[in-house]
N, C-alpha and C positions, 0 to 999 in steps of 0.2 A: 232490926231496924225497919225504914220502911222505902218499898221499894215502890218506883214509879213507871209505869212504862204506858207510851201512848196515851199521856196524859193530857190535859191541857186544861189549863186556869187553875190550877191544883194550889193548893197552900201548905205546908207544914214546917209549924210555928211555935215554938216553946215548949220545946222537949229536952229530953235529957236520955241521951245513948249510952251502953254500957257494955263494952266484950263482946261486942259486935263481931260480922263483917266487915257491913257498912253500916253506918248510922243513919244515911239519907243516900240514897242511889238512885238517879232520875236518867230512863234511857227514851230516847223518843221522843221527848216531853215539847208541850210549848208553852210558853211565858206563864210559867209557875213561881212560886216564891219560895223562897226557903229563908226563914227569919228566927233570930234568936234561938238557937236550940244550941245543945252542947252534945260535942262526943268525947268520950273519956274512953281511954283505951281500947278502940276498938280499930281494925285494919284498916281501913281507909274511914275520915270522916264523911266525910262529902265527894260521892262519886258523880258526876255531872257529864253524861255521855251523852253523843248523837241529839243534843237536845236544843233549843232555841228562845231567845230573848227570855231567859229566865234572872229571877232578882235575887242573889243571894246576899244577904245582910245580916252582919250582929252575932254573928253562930260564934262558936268555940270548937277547938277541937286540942284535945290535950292529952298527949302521950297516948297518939292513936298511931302503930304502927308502921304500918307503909306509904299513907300519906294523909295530910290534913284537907287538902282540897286537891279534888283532880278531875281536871277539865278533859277531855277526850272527844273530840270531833263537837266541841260544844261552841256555839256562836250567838252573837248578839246579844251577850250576856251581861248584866251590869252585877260584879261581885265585889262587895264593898264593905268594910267598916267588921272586917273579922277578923278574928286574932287563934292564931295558928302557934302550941308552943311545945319544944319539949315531944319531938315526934322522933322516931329512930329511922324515918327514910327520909322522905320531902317533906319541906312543908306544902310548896305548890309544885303539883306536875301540869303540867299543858301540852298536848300532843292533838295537832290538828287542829288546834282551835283557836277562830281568828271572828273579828270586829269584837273582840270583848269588852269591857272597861274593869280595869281593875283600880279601884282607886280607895283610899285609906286603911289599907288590911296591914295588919302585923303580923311579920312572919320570923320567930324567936326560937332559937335551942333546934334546931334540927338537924342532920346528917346535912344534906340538902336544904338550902331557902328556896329555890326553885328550882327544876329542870322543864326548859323548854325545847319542845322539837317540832318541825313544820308549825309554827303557830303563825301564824301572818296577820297585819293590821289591828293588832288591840293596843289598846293605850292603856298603859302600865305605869301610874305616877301617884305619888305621893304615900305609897308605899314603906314601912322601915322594915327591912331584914337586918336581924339582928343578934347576932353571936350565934349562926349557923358554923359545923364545920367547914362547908363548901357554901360559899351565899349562893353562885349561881353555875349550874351547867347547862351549856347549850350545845346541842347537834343541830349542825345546819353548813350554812355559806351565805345567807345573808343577814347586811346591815340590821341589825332594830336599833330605833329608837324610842328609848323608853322615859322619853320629857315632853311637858306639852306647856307650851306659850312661859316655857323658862324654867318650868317645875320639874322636878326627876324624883329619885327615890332617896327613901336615907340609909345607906350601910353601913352597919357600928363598924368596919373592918377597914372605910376610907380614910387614908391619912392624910388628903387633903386638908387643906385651909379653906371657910367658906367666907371671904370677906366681907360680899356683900349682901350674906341672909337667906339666900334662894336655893 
């Protein structure tokens, strides 16, 4: 795969990972991008450590392992519009990692849809986890909320009613 360390402005964009590690692993890094690329069975798709204001968008990660995306002491991060499926651990872990935006990724077929621990202040919405065995674990003691100005997530597993659309 390819690894990033003390990077900064870095791009990498339209690839295709295979029996990997990792497929994309960025430690250090600062507002790098990571866009459109795909991991196919490999241990972690997207490792995203100790890194900063980085964009990830578009990727894939399919029947990779131990996680599709994993955030790790990562902040300020905008990770957006990726689809995670078909993984045998998580699809998202987050450990440590806070002011993030995670906003329209799909997260399908997993052990895990997500495990969160210490993550503080990211906004997590609009989201669908989706026929995960476990949609969400958390370690902690505090509150999140993961809706913003009305919006939240979608989980195929809610037997709620949503009467008025939102």
């Amino acid at each position: 795969g390819i690894f990033m360390q003390l990077g900064s402005d870095n791009v990498i964009a339209g690839n295709t990972f295979e029996r990997l590690r990792f497929a994309v692993h960025f430690m250090y890094s600062k507002r790098g991008a990571i866009a459109d690329n795909v991991s196919i069975g490999n241990h972690i798709g997207y490792a995203l450590m100790y890194s900063d204001n980085l964009k990830v968008t578009g990727n894939v990660s399919v029947k990779d392992r131990d996680e599709g995306l994993a955030l790790n002491s990562t902040h300020k991060g905008e990770i957006s519009d990726n689809y995670v499926y078909a993984n045998g651990g998580r699809c998202l872990f987050m450990y440590l990692s806070i002011r993030n935006v995670l906003r329209g990724n799909r997260f399908e077929g997993c052990d895990i849809g997500v495990h969160v621990t210490g993550s503080d202040d990211n906004v997590i919405v609009d989201n669908a986890f989706i026929g995960n065995h476990i949609q969400m674990r958390y370690a902690g003691t505090k509150v999140y909320e993961w809706s913003q100005n009305g919006r939240g997530n979608y989980w195929s597993d809610n037997s709620a009613f949503d009467l008025d659309g939102d």
